[in-house]
C-alpha positions in Angstrom: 14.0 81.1 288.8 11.6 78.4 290.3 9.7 75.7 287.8 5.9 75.7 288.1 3.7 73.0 287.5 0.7 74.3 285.5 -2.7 72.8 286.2 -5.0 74.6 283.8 -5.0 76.7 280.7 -8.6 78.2 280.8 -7.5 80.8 277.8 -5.5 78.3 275.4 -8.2 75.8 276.3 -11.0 78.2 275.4 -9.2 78.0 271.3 -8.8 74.6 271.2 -11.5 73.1 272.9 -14.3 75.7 273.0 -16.8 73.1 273.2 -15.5 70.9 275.8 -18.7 71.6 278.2 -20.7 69.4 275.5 -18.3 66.8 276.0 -20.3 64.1 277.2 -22.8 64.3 274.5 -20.2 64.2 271.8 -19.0 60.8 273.2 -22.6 58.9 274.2 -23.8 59.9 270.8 -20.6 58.7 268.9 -21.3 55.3 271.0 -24.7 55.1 270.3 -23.6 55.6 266.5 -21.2 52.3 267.6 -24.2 50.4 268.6 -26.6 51.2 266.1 -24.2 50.8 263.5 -22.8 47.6 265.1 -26.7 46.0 265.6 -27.2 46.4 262.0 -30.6 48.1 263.2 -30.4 50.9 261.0 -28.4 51.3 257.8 -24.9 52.8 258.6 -25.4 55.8 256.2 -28.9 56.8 258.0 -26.8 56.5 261.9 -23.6 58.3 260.6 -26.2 61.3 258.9 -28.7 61.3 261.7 -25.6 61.7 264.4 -24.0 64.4 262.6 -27.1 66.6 262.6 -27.8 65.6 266.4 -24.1 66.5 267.4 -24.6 70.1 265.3 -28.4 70.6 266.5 -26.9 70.3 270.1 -24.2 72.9 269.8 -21.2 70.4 269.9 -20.2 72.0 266.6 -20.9 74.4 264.7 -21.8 74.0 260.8 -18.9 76.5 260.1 -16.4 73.3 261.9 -18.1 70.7 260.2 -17.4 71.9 257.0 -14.2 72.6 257.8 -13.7 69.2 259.4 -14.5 67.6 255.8 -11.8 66.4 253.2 -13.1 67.9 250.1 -10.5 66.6 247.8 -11.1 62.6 249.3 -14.9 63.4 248.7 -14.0 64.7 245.0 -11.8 62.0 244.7 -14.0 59.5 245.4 -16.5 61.0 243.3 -14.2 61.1 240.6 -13.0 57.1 240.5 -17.1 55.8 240.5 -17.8 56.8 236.9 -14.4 55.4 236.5 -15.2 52.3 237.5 -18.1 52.5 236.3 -16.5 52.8 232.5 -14.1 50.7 232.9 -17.5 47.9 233.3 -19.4 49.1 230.3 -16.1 49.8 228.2 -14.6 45.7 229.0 -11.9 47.2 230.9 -12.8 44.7 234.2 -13.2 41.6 231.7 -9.9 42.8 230.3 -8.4 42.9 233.4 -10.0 39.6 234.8 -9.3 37.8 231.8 -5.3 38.8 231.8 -5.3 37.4 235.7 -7.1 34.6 235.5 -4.7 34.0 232.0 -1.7 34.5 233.9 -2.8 33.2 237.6 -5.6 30.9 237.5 -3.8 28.3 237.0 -2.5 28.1 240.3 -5.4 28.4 242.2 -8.0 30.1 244.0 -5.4 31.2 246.8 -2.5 32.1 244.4 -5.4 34.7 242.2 -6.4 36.4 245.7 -3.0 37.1 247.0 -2.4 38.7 243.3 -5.4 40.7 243.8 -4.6 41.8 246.9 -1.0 42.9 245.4 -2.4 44.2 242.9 -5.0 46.1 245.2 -2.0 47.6 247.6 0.3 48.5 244.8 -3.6 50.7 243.6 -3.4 51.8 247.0 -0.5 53.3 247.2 -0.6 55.5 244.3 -4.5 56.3 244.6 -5.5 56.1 248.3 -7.5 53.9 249.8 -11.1 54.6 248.7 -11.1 55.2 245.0 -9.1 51.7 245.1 -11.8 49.9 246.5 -14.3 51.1 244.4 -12.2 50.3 241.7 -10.9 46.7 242.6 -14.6 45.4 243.9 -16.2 44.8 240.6 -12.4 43.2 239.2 -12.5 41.1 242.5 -16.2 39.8 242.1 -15.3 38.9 238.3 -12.6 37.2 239.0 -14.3 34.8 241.7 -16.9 34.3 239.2 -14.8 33.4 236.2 -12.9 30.8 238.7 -16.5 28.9 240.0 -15.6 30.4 243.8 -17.2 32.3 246.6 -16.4 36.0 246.0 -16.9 36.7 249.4 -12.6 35.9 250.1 -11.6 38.3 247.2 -13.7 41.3 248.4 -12.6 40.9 252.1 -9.0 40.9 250.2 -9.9 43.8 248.4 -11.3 46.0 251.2 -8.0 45.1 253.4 -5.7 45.6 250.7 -6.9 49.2 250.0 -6.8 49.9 254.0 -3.2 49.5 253.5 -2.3 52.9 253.0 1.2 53.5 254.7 3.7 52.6 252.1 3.1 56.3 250.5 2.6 59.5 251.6 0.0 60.2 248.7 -1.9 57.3 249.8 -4.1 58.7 252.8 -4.4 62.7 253.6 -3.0 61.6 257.3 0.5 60.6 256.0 0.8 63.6 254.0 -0.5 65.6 256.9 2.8 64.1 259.3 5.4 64.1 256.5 6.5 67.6 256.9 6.3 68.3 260.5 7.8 64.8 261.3 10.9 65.2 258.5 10.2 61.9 256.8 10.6 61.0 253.0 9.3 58.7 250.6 11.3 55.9 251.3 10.7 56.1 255.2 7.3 55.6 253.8 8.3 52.9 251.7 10.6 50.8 254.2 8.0 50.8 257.0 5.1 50.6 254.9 6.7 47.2 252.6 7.1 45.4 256.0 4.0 45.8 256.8 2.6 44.5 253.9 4.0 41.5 254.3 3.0 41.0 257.1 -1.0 42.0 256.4 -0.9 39.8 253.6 0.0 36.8 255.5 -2.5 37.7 258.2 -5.0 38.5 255.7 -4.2 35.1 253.6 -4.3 32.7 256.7 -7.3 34.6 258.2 -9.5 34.6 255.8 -9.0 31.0 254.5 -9.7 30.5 257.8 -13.1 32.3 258.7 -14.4 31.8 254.7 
């Protein structure tokens, strides 16, 4: 038996790329999307909304694959941690919060309270995902910077990285759940890689943003 190089797979290609005619659109309206968004000449939500409809409007999906493409429990989720947040405000649960920190931290300085809030951010992270986190931390974050008589610019940039962090758990982003059973990995594969990483972000982070801020 002889091998065989195979060029082209018109029928498998047909199932997973049936709309790969309408390629080119796809890509110069996800870069205009880049620009506009980039130029700051139309508010994000408005570029992201309007090319969605113009990618669906010109047949480069269907609405039956864009509704499939959404992650309905990250949407829920995130819908679910804003009246949190939002209670935790009205109830005194941030000033509770701040006030324990600043207690505890302050005392140190304004770079010893933003890498605790960017601790306590990732360690959020990890057991919420990403998104519900950041809602959740902003408000703490802006608090805290006020309490302490310093920009709040720093804490929020610590904030928003932090809760990117999600690869020390598998419950932290949809994607690493998504690879944990077809790649064999457990929790602690997670948590080896993920902790190493850390460290090094927060270091990054720390230096970076002392730096630009």
């Amino acid at each position: 038996v002889g091998d065989f190089v195979v060029l082209t797979l018109p029928s498998e290609m047909a199932v997973v790329a049936p709309g790969r005619k309408m390629a080119p659109v796809a890509i110069l309206a996800v870069l205009a999307m880049g620009v506009f968004s980039a130029l700051n000449l139309v508010p994000v939500v408005y570029v992201v909304m309007a090319t969605a409809v113009f990618l669906v409007l010109t047949r480069c999906l269907t609405m039956q694959d864009a509704y499939r493409g959404m992650h309905w429990s990250a949407v829920f989720l995130i819908a679910g941690m804003l009246p949190i947040a939002d209670a935790l405000q009205k109830t005194g649960g941030v000033d509770l919060i701040v006030g324990r920190l600043v207690s505890e931290v302050g005392g140190l300085g304004p770079h010893v309270m933003m890498a605790a809030v960017f601790l306590l951010t990732a360690v959020l992270g990890a057991l919420l995902s990403s998104s519900p986190t950041a809602v959740l931390m902003a408000p703490v974050a802006i608090s805290i910077a006020e309490t302490m008589g310093v920009a709040p610019y720093p804490f929020v940039m610590a904030v928003a990285i932090a809760a990117s962090m999600c690869f020390m758990t598998p419950i932290s982003h949809q994607s690493n759940a998504l690879v944990m059973g077809p790649g064999g990995y457990r929790v602690a594969d997670f948590i080896r890689a993920g902790g190493l990483m850390s460290v090094i972000f927060i270091v990054v982070m720390l230096t970076m943003v002392n730096l630009i801020f």
